[in-house]
Each structure stands twice: as C-alpha cells, then as structure tokens.
N, C-alpha and C positions, 0 to 999 in steps of 0.2 A: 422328902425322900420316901423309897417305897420297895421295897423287899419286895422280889421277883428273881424267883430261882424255880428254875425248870419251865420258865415261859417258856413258850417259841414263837414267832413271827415268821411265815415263810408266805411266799406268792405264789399263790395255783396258778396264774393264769397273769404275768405282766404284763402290762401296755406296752405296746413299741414305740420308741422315740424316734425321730427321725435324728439321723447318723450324727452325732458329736463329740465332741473329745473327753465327755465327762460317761461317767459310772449311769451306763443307763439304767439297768434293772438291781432289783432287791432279792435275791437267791436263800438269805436265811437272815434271821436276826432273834437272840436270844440279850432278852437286857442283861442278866444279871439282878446282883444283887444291889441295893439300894442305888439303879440307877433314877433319875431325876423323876418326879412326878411331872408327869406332863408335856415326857421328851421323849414317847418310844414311839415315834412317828417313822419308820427308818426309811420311808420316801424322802425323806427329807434329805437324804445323803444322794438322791440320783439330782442330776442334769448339774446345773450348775450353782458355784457357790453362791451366797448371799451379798448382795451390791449396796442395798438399804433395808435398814433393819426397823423395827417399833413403831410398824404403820397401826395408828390408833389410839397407841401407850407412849412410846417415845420415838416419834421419828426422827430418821437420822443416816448418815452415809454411816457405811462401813469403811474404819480405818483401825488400824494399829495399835489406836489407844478405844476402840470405839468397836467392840466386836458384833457379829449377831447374838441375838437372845432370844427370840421368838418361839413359841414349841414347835412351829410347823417350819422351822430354818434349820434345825438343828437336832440331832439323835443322839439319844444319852447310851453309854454303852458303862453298865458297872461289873463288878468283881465276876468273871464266873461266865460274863457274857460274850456275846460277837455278832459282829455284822459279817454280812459276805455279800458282793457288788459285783456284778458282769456288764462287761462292755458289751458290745454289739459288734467294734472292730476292736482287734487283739492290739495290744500296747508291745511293743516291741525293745527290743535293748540296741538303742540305736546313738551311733557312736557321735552323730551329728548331732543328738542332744545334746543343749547349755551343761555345762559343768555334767556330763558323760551322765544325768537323772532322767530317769523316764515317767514317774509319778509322781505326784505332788497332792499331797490329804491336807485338806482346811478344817481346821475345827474352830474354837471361841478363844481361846487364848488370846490376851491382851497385853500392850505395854503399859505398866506401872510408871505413871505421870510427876516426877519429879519436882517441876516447878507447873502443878495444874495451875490452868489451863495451856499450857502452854504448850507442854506437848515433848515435854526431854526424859528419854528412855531409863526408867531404871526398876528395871529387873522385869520379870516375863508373869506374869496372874492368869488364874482360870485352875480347871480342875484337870488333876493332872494321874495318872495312872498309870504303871507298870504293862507293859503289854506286848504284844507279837503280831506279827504281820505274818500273812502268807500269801502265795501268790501261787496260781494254777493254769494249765490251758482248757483243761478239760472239764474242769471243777472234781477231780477223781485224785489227781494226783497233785497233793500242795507241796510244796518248799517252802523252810523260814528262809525272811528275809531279811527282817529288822524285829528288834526289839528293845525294849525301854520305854521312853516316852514318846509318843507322837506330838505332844499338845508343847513342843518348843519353840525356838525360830521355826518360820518368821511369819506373826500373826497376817489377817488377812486383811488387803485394802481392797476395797471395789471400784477407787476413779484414783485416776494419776493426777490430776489436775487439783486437787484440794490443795487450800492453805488452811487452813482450821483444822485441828484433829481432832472435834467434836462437832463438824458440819451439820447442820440443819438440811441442809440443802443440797441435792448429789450432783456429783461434777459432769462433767461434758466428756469427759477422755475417760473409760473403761480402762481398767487397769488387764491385763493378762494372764488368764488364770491358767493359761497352757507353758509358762515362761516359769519356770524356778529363781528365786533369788540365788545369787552366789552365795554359796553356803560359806565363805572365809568371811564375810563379812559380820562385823561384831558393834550390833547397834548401840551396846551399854553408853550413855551419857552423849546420845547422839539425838538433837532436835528433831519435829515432823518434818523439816524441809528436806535435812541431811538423810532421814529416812526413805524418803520417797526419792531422793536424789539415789540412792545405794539402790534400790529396788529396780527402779530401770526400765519403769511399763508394765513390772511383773504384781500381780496380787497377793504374792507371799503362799504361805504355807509351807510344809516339806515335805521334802525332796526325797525321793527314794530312789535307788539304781536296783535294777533286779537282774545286773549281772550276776549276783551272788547266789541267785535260783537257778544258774546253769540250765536256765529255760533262755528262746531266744523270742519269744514272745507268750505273753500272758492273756485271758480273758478273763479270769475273776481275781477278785483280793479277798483276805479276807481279814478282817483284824478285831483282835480274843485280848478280853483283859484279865489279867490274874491277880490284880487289884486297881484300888483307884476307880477312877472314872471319867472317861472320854465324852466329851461330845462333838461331832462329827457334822461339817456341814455340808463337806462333797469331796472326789478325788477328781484327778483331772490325767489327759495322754499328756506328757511334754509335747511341745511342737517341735520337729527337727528345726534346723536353722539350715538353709540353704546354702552349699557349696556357692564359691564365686563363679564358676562353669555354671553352676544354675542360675543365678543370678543373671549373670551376663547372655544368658540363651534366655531367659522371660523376657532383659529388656531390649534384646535383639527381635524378637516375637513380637512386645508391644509397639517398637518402631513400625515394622510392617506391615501391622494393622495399622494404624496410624496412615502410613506412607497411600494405602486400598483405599481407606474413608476419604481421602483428598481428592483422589483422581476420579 
C-alpha cells in the first residue's frame, strides 16, 4: 500500500473512442490515501470491463467467484480520493431501463466460495469503502446520487456460458455488461449455476438510477471516497429494452428486407 494525498491524475489531451456504452475518457483522478501500489492506472476504468483476467500470472475467465486483479484492469481509488469519467454520448434516465437503472460500475468484488471449488455463494470479499457518487451534464454542476458502498452485488461475470467458477478457459457467450442484474435478487447460499441462471446474460456489477440527480441525462460520474478503498474496473450506459411496437416494427422491417433479397 502507498500514501498518496494531494496526487492528481488528470488528461490534457484524451484519446477518442469510437462511440460505446462504457466511460470513455478519464476527466480527473486523485487516489487518495493508501490506495493500492500499483493500481492508479485510471484508464483502466474507460471502455469496457475485464472478460479474462491473469494473462501471464494466472489466466482465467472472469466470474463471481473469480474477479479481475491485474494493475492495468483495475484502479484503486482510497480515502480522500476520486475518479471522474465522461461519456462521449450522455446516459440518460430512461424509463425503458431493466429494473428503471441507467449505470452499472464493475469493480473486483468476489463471492466467498462456500464449498470451494465448487462455487456456492457465501458472503461478498474484496476491499470495500464508504463513498459517493455524483453525477453531472456539464462536468460544472454535480448532484449526489449514491452513497455507501459501491464494491456489493453483484460481482462481475465476463461469459454466460461457463460451468466452472474458476475457468481456465473463457466461454463463447459474452455476458452483458450494458444489462443490470435484478437488484431483488439474493444470491447468499446459491450455486455458479443458480448464479448465472438469476443473472440473465447480464455481467453483474451495480446498478444505479440517477433519477435522484433530477438530471434527465448525464455525461460524467464521478465517484470520492471518504474511506476505505475502491477498485474500479469500468461503468457502463444500461441498454433500454425495447418496447413491443419496437420490436414488432424491426421484425416487420427484417421481413421486408428479407421479402427484396428473394425477388
């Protein structure tokens, strides 16, 4: 660990991403106090989260009992510090989001393996911190949104398709890192299977609503610890879920393209 009060971290000059649903640029980042040697990479919180983690040291899928570690996966944020992340398109408070969330932050949080290896949930590990969120359009004017801990449900999976919860080998199906978990859902004493079955395609993390910022769309986050210690591996837009009238006018669309390619 490594005392670091009064650092700062900011980008004169970000790279531009091409358009995604993750945190594309790094706007400020102050670690704090004894955040982790080795982890104040704060690019590491843009694009998207970590899929496989311990190329070199410990290769491996990322899952739920299986988090990322790597310094260049993940940013330490301790006592005193903050990150701050802008999108490139604004995240919006949209009502068509799963369970009414529009962000979703992945950090290293793990489930606690009950009968290792095997993979049955009991209770939630990693480093955990006291902390606040805020959220802005402008980057001028923030509002709280959340506070407490970030680093709880529901850690982060990288493939839908795993039977193992300490895979060697990454799966074939990409879990969804734009899809929130149903936040009612209460993994305690619940198998990898039953986990990924409750998760739904989604990659886990949480879920935040920023209805509460009586903003109707946001372009930065920003989130300050006032102890503890975070480590952060990305945030992500929710995906809306499409109306049935949507639905049914794409596959009304797909038909007739279809119907042109024949004739």
């Amino acid at each position: 660990m490594l005392l670091n009060i009064g650092t700062m971290w900011c980008a004169a000059a970000p790279t531009a991403l091409a358009s995604t649903p993750f945190a594309d640029h790094v706007t400020g980042y102050v670690p704090g106090a004894l955040a982790s040697t080795g982890y104040m990479q704060p690019l590491a919180a843009v694009g998207t989260p970590t899929r496989y983690t311990g190329a070199g040291v410990y290769p491996s899928a990322v899952t739920p009992f299986n988090p990322a570690f790597m310094p260049e996966e993940i940013v330490a944020i301790g006592a005193g510090g903050s990150l701050t992340l802008r999108f490139d398109d604004p995240v919006t408070n949209d009502a068509a989001n799963p369970h009414g969330l529009d962000l979703i932050v992945f950090g290293n949080t793990f489930f606690a393996d009950r009968t290792y290896p095997s993979g049955v949930v009991d209770g939630v590990f990693g480093p955990f911190a006291d902390s606040l969120v805020e959220v802005s359009a402008d980057g001028i004017d923030w509002r709280p949104l959340a506070s407490g801990s970030l680093n709880g449900f529901f850690p982060t999976l990288g493939y839908s398709d795993l039977t193992d919860p300490y895979a060697v080998v990454a799966g074939t199906v990409e879990s969804d890192f734009t899809r929130p978990v149903d936040p009612t859902f209460d993994p305690m004493g619940k198998s990898f299977a039953q986990v990924l079955a409750a998760y739904a395609g989604s990659g886990g993390g949480t879920g935040l609503d920023i209805a509460s910022s009586g903003l109707s769309a946001i372009s930065f986050l920003r989130i300050s610890v006032t102890s503890g210690e975070l480590l952060i591996d990305g945030v992500s837009d929710v995906a809306a879920v499409p109306s049935p009238a949507t639905l049914a006018s794409l596959g009304l669309l797909t038909s007739l393209a279809a119907l042109r390619r024949r004739r």
